[in-house]
C-alpha positions as a Markdown table, in Angstrom:
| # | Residue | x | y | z |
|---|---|---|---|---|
| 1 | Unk | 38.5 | 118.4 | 135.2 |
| 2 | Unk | 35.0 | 119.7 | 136.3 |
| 3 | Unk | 33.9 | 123.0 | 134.9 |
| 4 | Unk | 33.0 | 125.4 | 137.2 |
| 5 | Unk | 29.4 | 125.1 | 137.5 |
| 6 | Unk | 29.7 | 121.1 | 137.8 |
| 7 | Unk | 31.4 | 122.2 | 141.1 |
| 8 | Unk | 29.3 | 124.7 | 142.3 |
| 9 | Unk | 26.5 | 122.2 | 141.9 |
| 10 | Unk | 28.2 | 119.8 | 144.0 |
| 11 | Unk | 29.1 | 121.9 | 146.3 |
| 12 | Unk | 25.4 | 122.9 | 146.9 |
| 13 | Unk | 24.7 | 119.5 | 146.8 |
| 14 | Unk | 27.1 | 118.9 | 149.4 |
| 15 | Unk | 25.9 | 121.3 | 151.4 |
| 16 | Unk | 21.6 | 120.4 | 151.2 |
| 17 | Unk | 22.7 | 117.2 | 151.8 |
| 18 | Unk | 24.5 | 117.7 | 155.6 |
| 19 | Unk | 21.5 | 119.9 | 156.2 |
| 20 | Unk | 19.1 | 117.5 | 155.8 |
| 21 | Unk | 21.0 | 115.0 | 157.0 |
| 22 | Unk | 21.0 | 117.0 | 160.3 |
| 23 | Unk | 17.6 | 117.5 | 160.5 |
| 24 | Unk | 16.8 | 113.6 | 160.2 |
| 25 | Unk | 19.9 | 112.8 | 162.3 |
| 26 | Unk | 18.2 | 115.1 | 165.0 |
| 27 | Unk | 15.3 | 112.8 | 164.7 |
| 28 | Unk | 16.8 | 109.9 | 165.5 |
| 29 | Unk | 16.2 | 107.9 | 162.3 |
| 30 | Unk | 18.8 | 108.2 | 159.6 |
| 31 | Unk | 17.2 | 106.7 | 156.4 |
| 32 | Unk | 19.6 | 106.7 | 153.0 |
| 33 | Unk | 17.5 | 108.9 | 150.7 |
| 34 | Unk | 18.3 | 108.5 | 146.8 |
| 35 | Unk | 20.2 | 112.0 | 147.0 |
| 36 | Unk | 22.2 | 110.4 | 149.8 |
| 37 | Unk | 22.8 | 107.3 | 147.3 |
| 38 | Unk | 23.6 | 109.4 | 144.7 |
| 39 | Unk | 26.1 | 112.1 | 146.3 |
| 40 | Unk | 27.7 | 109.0 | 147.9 |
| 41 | Unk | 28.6 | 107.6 | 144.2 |
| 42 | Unk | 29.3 | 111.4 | 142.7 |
| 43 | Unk | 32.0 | 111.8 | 145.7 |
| 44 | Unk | 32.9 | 107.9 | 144.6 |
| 45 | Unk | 33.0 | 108.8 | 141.1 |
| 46 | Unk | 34.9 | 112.2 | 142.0 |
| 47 | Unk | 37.7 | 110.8 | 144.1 |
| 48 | Unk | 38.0 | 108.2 | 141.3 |
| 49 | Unk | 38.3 | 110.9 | 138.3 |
| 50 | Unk | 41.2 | 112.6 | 140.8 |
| 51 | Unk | 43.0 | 109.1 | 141.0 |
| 52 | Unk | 42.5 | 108.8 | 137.4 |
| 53 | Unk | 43.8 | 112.3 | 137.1 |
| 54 | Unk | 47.0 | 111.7 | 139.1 |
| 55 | Unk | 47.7 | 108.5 | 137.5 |
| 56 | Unk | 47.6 | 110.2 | 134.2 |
| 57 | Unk | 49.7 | 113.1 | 135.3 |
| 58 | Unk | 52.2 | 109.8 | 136.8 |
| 59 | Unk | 52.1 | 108.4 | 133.7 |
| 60 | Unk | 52.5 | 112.1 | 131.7 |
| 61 | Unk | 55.7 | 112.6 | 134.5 |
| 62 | Unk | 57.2 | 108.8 | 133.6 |
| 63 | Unk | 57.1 | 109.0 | 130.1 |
| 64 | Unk | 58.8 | 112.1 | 130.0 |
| 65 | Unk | 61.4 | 110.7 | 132.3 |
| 66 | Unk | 61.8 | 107.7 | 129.7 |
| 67 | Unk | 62.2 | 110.4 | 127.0 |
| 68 | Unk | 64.6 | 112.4 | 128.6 |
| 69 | Unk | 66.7 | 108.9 | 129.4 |
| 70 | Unk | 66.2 | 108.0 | 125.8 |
| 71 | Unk | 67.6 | 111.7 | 124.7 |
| 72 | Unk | 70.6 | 111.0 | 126.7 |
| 73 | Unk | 71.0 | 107.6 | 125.2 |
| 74 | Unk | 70.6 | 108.8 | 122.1 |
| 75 | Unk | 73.2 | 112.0 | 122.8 |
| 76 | Unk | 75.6 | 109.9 | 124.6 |
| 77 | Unk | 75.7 | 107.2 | 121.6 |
| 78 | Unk | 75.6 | 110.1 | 118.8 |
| 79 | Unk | 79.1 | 111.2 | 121.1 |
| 80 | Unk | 80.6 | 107.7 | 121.0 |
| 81 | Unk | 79.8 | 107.2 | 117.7 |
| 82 | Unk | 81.5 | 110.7 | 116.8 |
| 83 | Unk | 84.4 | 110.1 | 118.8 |
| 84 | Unk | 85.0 | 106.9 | 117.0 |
| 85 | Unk | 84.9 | 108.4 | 113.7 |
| 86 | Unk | 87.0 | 111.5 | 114.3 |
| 87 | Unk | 89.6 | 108.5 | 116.2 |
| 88 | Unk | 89.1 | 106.3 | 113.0 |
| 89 | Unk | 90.1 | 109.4 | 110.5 |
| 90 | Unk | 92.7 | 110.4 | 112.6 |
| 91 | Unk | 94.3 | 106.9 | 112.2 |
| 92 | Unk | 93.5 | 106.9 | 108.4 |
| 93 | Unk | 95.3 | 110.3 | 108.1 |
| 94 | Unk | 98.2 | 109.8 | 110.2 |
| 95 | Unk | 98.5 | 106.1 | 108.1 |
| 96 | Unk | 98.0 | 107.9 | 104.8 |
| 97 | Unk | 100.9 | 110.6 | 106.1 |
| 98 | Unk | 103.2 | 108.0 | 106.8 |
| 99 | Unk | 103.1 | 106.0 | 104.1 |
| 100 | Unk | 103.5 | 109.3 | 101.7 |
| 101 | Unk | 106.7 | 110.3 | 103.7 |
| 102 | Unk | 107.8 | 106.8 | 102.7 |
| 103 | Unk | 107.2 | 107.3 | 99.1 |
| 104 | Unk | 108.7 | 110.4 | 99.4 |
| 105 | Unk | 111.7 | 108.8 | 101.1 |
| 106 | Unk | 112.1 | 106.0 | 98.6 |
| 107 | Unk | 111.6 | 108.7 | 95.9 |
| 108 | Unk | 114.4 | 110.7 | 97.5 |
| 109 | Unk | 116.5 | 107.7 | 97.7 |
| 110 | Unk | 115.6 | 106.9 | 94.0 |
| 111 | Unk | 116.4 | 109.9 | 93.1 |
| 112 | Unk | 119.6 | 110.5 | 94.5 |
| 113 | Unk | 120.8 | 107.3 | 93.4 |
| 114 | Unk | 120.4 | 108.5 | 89.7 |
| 115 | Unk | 122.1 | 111.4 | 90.3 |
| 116 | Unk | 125.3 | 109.2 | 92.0 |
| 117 | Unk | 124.7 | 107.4 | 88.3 |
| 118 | Unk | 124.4 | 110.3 | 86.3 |
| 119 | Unk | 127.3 | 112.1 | 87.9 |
| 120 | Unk | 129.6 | 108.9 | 88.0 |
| 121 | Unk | 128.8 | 108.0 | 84.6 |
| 122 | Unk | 129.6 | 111.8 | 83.4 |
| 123 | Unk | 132.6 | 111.8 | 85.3 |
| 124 | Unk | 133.8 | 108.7 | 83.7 |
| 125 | Unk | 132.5 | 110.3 | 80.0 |
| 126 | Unk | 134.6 | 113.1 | 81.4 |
| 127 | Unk | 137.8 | 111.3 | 82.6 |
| 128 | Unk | 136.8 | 109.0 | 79.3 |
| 129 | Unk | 137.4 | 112.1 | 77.3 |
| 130 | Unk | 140.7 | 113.7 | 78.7 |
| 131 | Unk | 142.3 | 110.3 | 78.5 |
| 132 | Unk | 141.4 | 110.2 | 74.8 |
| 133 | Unk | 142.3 | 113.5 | 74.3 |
| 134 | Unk | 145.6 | 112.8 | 76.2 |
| 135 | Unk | 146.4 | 110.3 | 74.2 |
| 136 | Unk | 145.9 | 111.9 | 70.9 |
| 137 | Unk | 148.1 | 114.8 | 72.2 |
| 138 | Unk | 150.7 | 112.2 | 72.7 |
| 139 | Unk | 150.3 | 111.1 | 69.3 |
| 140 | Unk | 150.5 | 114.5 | 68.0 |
| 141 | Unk | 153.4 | 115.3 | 69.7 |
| 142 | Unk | 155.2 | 112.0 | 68.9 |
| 143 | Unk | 154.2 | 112.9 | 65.4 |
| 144 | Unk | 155.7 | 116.0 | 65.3 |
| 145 | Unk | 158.8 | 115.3 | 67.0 |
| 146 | Unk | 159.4 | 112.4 | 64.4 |
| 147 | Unk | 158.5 | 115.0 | 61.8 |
| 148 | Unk | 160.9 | 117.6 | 63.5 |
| 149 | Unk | 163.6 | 114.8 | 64.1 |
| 150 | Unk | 163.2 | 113.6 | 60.3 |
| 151 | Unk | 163.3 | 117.4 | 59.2 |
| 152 | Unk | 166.5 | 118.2 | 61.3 |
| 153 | Unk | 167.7 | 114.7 | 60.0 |
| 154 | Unk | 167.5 | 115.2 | 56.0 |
| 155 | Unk | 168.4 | 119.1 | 57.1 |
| 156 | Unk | 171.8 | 117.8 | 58.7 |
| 157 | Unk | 171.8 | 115.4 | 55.5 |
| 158 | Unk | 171.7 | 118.2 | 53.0 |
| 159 | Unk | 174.1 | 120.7 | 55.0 |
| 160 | Unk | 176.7 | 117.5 | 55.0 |
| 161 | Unk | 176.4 | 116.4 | 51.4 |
| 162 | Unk | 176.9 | 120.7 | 50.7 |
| 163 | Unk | 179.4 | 120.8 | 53.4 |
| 164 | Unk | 181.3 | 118.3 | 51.9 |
């Protein structure tokens, strides 16, 4: 951009220049001085510095456009690529829940069917036992009633052979 002397210069540039322009026009003759030439290529040179100014400020106004879309781009994909994750370790947890309430399952089932084990084999131990002790007891008594049977016996024996 022009500072503001540059300007002012042009401006009084501008301004000799229609002056004496109307003094020669009011002659009649219009002859292109070297001031005229050269205020005709500052103007020129002027209107193309704005053109180059407002392209820049174009190209300043697209390429912050393009960043901005980029942005987006890059936020939406950052999103998407959250999303999927937080889906994917939802999966893996819901996968790794499952498959521990199977263990657990099959460890319950384990677990109760060594208990239905333990507990029929102790009740067989158990029923084992009372049938052995059963049987001893019928021993016993048999054994004593012989011996009580044999004792009345040789009792009655000796009471007859004194009772005779």
């Amino acid at each position: 951009m022009p500072s503001p002397e540059k300007r002012t210069k042009k401006l009084d540039l501008k301004e000799e220049a229609p002056s004496e322009a109307a003094g020669e026009t009011a002659a009649g003759e219009r002859p292109k001085s070297a001031l005229d030439e050269v205020m005709s290529q500052a103007e020129r040179a002027y209107a193309a510095y704005m053109d180059a100014e407002r392209q820049v400020a174009k190209a300043y106004h697209e390429n912050e456009t393009q960043v901005a879309k980029a942005y987006k781009r890059a936020e939406a994909q950052s999103h998407r690529s959250y999303e999927a994750t937080v889906a994917q370790v939802m999966k893996d947890r819901e996968q790794a829940m499952a498959k521990s309430a199977k263990t657990r399952e099959d460890l319950i089932q384990r677990a109760e069917e060594a208990y239905r084990v333990a507990v029929e084999a102790a009740t067989s131990a158990c029923d084992a036992a009372i049938a052995e002790a059963a049987r001893v007891r019928e021993e016993n008594v048999e054994k004593a009633w012989k011996v009580r049977d044999d004792t009345i016996e040789q009792a009655w024996q000796i009471y007859s052979k004194i009772a005779r």
